[in-house]
C-alpha positions in Angstrom: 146.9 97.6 108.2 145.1 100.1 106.2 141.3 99.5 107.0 139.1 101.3 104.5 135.4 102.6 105.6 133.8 101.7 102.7 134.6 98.0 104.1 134.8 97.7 107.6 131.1 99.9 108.6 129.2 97.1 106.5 130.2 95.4 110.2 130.6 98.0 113.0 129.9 101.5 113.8 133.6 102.6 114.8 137.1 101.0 113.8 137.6 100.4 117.5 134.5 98.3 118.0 136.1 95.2 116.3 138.4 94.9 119.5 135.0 93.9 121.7 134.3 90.3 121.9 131.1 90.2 120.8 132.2 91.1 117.6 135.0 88.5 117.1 133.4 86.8 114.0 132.5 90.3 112.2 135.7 91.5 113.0 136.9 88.1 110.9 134.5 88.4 108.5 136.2 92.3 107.6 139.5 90.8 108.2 138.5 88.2 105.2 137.0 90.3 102.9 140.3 92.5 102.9 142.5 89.9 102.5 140.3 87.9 99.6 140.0 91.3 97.5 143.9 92.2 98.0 143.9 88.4 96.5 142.3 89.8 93.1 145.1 91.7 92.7 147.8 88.9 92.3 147.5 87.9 88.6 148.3 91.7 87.7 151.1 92.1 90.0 152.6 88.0 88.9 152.1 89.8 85.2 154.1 93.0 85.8 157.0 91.4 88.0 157.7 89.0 85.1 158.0 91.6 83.0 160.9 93.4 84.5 164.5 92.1 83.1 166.7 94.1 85.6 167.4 92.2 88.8 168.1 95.2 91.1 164.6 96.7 90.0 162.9 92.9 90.0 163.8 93.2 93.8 162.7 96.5 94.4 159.3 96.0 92.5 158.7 92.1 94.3 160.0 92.5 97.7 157.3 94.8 99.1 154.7 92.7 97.3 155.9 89.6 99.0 156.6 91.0 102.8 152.7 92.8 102.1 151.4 89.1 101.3 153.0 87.2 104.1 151.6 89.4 106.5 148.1 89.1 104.5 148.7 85.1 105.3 148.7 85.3 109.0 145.9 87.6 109.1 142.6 85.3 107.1 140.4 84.0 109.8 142.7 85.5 112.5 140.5 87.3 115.4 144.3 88.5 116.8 144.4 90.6 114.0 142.7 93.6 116.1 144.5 92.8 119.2 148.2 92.4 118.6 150.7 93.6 115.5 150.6 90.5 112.9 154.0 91.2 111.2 155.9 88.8 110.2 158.8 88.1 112.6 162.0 89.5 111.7 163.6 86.3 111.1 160.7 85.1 108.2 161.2 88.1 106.7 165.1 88.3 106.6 164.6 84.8 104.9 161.7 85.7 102.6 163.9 88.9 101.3 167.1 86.4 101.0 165.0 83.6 98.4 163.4 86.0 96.6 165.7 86.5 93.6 163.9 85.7 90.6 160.3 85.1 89.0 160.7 81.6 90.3 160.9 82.3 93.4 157.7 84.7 93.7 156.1 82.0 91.8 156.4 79.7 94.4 155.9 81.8 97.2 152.2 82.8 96.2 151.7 79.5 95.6 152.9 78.4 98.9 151.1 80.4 100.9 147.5 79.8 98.7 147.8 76.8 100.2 148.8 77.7 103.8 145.4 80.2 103.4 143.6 77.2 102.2 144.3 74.7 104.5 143.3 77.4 107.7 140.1 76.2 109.6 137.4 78.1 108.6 133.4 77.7 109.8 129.7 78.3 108.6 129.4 81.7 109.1 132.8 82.5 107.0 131.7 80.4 104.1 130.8 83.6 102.2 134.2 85.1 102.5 136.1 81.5 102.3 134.1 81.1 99.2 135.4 84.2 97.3 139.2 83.3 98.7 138.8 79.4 97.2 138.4 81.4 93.7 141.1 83.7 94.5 143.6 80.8 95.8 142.1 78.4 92.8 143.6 81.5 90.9 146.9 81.5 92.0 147.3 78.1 91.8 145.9 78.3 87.7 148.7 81.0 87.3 151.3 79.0 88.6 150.7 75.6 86.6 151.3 78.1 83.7 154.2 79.5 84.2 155.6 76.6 85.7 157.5 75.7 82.5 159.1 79.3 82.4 160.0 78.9 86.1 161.9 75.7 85.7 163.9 76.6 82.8 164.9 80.0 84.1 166.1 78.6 87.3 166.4 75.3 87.4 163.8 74.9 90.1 163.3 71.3 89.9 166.9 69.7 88.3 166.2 66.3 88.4 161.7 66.1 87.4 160.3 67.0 83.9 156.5 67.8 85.6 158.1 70.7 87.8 154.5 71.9 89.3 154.3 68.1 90.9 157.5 67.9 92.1 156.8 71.5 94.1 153.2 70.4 95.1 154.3 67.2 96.6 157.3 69.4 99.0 154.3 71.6 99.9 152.2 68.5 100.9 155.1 67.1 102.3 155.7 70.1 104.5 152.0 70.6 105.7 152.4 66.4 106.7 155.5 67.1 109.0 153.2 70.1 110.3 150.4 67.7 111.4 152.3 64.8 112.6 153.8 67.1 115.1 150.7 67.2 116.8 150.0 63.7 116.4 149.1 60.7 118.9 152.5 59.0 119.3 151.5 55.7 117.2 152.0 58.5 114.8 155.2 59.7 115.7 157.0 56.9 113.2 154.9 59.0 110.2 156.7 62.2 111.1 160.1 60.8 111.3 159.7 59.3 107.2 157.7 62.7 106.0 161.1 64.3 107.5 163.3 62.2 105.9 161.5 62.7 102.8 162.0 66.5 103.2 165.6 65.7 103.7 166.0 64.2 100.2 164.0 66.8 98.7 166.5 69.4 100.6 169.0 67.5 99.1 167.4 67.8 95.4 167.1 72.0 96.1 171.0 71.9 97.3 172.3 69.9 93.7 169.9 72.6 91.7 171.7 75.2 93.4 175.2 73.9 92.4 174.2 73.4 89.1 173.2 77.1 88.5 176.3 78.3 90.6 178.8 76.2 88.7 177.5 78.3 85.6 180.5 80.9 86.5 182.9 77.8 86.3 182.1 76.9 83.4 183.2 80.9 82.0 185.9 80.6 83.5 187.1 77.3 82.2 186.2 78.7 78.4 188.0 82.0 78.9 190.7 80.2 79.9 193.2 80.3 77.1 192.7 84.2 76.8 194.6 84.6 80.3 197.9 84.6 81.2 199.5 83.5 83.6 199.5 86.7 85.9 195.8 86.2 85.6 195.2 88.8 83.2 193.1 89.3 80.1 195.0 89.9 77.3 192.4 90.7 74.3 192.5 90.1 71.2 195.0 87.4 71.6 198.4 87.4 70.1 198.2 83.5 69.6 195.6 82.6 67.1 195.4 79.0 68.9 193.2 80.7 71.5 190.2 81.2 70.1 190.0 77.8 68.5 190.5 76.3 71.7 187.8 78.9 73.1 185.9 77.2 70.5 186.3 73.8 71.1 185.6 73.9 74.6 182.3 76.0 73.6 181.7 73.4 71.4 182.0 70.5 74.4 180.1 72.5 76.8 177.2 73.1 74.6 176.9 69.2 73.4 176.6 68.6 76.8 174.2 70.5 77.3 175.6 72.9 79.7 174.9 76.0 78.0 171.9 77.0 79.4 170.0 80.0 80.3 171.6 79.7 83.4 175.1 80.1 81.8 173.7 82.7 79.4 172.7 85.1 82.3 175.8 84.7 84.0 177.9 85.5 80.5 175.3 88.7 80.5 175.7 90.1 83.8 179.4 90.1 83.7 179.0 91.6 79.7 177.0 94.4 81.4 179.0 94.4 84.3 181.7 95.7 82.1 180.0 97.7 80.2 179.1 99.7 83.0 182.8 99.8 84.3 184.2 101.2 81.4 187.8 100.4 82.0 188.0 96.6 81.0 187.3 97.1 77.3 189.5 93.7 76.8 186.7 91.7 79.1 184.1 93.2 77.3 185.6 92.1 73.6 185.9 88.6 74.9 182.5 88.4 76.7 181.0 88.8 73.3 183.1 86.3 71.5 181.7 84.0 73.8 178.5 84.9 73.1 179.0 84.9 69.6 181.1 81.8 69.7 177.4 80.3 71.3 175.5 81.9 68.8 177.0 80.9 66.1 177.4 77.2 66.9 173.5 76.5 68.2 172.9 78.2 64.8 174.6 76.0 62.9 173.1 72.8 64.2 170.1 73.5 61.8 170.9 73.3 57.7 168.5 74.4 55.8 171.1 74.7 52.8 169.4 71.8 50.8 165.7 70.5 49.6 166.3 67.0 48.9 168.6 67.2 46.2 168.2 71.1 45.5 170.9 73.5 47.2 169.1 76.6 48.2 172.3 78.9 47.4 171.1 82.2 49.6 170.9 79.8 52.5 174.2 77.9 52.0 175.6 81.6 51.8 174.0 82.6 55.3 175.6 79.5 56.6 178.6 79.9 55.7 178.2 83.5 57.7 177.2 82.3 60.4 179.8 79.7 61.0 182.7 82.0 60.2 184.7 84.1 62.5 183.1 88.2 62.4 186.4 89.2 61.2 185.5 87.5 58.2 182.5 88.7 57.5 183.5 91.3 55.3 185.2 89.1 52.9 182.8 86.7 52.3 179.8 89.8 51.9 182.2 91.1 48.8 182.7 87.6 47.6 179.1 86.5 48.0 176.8 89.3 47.3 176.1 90.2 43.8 176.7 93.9 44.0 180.6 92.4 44.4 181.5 89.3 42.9 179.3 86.8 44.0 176.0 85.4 43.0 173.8 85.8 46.1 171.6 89.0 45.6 171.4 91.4 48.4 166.7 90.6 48.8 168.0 86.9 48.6 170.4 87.5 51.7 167.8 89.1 53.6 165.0 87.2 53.2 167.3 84.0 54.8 167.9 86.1 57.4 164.4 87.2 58.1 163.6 83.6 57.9 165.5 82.0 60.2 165.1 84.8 62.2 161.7 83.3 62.3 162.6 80.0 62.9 164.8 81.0 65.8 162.1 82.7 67.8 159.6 79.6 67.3 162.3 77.2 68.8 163.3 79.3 71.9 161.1 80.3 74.8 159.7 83.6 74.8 161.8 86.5 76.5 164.6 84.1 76.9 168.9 84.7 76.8 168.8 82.4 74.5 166.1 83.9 71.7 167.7 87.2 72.8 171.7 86.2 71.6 170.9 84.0 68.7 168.1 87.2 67.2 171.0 89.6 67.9 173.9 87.4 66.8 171.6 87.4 63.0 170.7 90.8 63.4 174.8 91.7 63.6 175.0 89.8 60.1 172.0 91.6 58.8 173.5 95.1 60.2 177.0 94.3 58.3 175.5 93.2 54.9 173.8 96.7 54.9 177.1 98.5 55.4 178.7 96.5 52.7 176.3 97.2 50.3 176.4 100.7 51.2 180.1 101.3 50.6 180.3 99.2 47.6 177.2 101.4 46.1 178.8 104.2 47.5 181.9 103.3 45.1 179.8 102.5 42.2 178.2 105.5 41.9 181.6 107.3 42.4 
């Protein structure tokens, strides 16, 4: 534990004085003020883990930060802390390195142990110092109620409750009951035998979330389906055209069920980057991103905006019809619809519907999301090909 002078001779002459007795509660009171001011420096660190989008690095930033913390929990208003080596025990950190995956998971584990901190005994003389962690822990518990809604629908953290801060604050409560009652007078005993049970349901809860975010790669594998043979391999593009209209269609079911969430979403783009990074499976690659497209283009078109009561806007008809057509097509209907070749839509008109819903699709999806992320580049990709168009067929107009 790194002791700073600055802190620790407001209390003692030498370092080595803490280990006396006599100065047990000024040895707590440095221990306190350490741990309260490492405290202040949460919100930054919550800020810049959910900032990073690469897993591997997520892990490499996080981990530390959460092993560092734990053992900051077992030291507030511990006089052992001078006297024997507070790490964590290799078993509480194997598990705290094997849940910590995503910003979910750090989310909770601050606020978990603000509350472990907070309910330690603490006395008179460390009101100061308990004071200044209440605001810290207070802190902590602020950040988490807003980013509660981001940690649910990136994970799934609670599958089955819309308020997901409650359903977590009730299995910490539930947790520090079965804690107590362990303790207790045996009229109690009954008490810890439901506040167990309980704990087994909500077990049961975090097991079904679980197998709802791992049957995500079951549900890529059932769409990609028709694009494998029989000898299990890819064969990209398809020779029967039949395969990606069943693609389609079972895109199509998925996604009115509602199964097409960000969960699915990073499982389609881990495996797309996967392959990218291999470099010898360009046919997974291709039909990764017809999948994604496939997505795109059908959450798109589940929002018209083609007509104004009686009016049809003709620009946003055309972008539409884009939208909802295979890529391969795209070219076609650019010549056809665009006024620089045969159409009637003018080349502004086009973009501005673009930008536009462009708009309208980061509004309606969370913030940093692998949802806002496909859909924006699924647009941008129509956006990118009217330019070329209208490049070539200037190109052949001036010539």
């Amino acid at each position: 534990m790194f002791c700073p002078e600055e802190i620790w001779s407001k209390y003692v002459n030498k370092l080595e004085d803490f280990l006396s007795e006599g100065n047990s509660v000024k040895a707590v009171q440095f221990v306190n003020e350490m741990v309260t001011d490492a405290l202040r420096h949460v919100e930054d660190s919550l800020e810049f883990s959910s900032r990073i989008q690469d897993p591997g690095l997520f892990r490499f930033h996080a981990l530390p930060r959460i092993l560092s913390m734990a053992s900051v929990t077992s030291c507030y208003n511990n006089v052992e802390v001078f006297r024997k080596d507070m790490r964590e025990n290799l078993g509480v950190r194997t598990k705290l390195l094997h849940n910590t995956r995503s910003m979910a998971d750090v989310y909770s584990f601050y606020y978990n142990i603000s509350c472990t901190l907070q309910s330690k005994p603490s006395s008179l003389l460390l009101h100061r110092w308990n004071g200044g962690f209440n605001s810290a822990s207070a802190k902590i518990r602020h950040l988490f109620s807003i980013n509660i809604g981001f940690v649910s629908r990136r994970t799934l953290l609670c599958a089955v409750s819309k308020d997901a801060e409650e359903s977590f604050k009730k299995t910490v409560e539930v947790d520090h009951l079965i804690d107590m009652l362990r303790d207790a007078d045996e009229k109690e005993k009954d008490y810890e035998e439901l506040a167990s049970s309980v704990m087994s349901i909500v077990e049961l809860i975090v097991h079904k979330t679980k197998e709802k975010i791992e049957s995500a790669t079951d549900i890529l594998k059932d769409i990609l389906r028709p694009a494998v043979d029989e000898e299990e391999e890819i064969c990209w593009p398809p020779r029967d055209p039949d395969v990606l209209i069943r693609m389609e269609k079972e895109i199509n079911r998925r996604e009115l069920e509602g199964q097409l969430d960000e969960g699915f979403l990073a499982e389609v783009s881990a495996q797309l980057r996967q392959a990218k990074e291999d470099g010898d499976k360009p046919g997974l690659e291709a039909m990764l991103q017809k999948v994604l497209q496939l997505y795109a283009s059908r959450v798109l078109s589940k929002r018209s905006y083609a007509k104004k009561g009686s009016e049809v806007i003709l620009p946003e008809q055309f972008l539409e019809t884009i939208i909802t057509a295979p890529e391969q097509e795209w070219n076609k209907l650019l010549l056809d619809g665009l006024t620089i070749g045969k159409g009637k839509v003018t080349p502004e008109e086009l973009f501005a519907v673009i930008n536009k819903r462009m708009e309208r699709t980061l509004i309606r999806t969370e913030g940093g999301s692998y949802a806002q992320r496909i859909l924006s580049e699924y647009l941008k990709g129509i956006q990118s090909r009217s330019e070329e168009i209208i490049q070539v067929l200037k190109g052949e107009k001036q010539s």
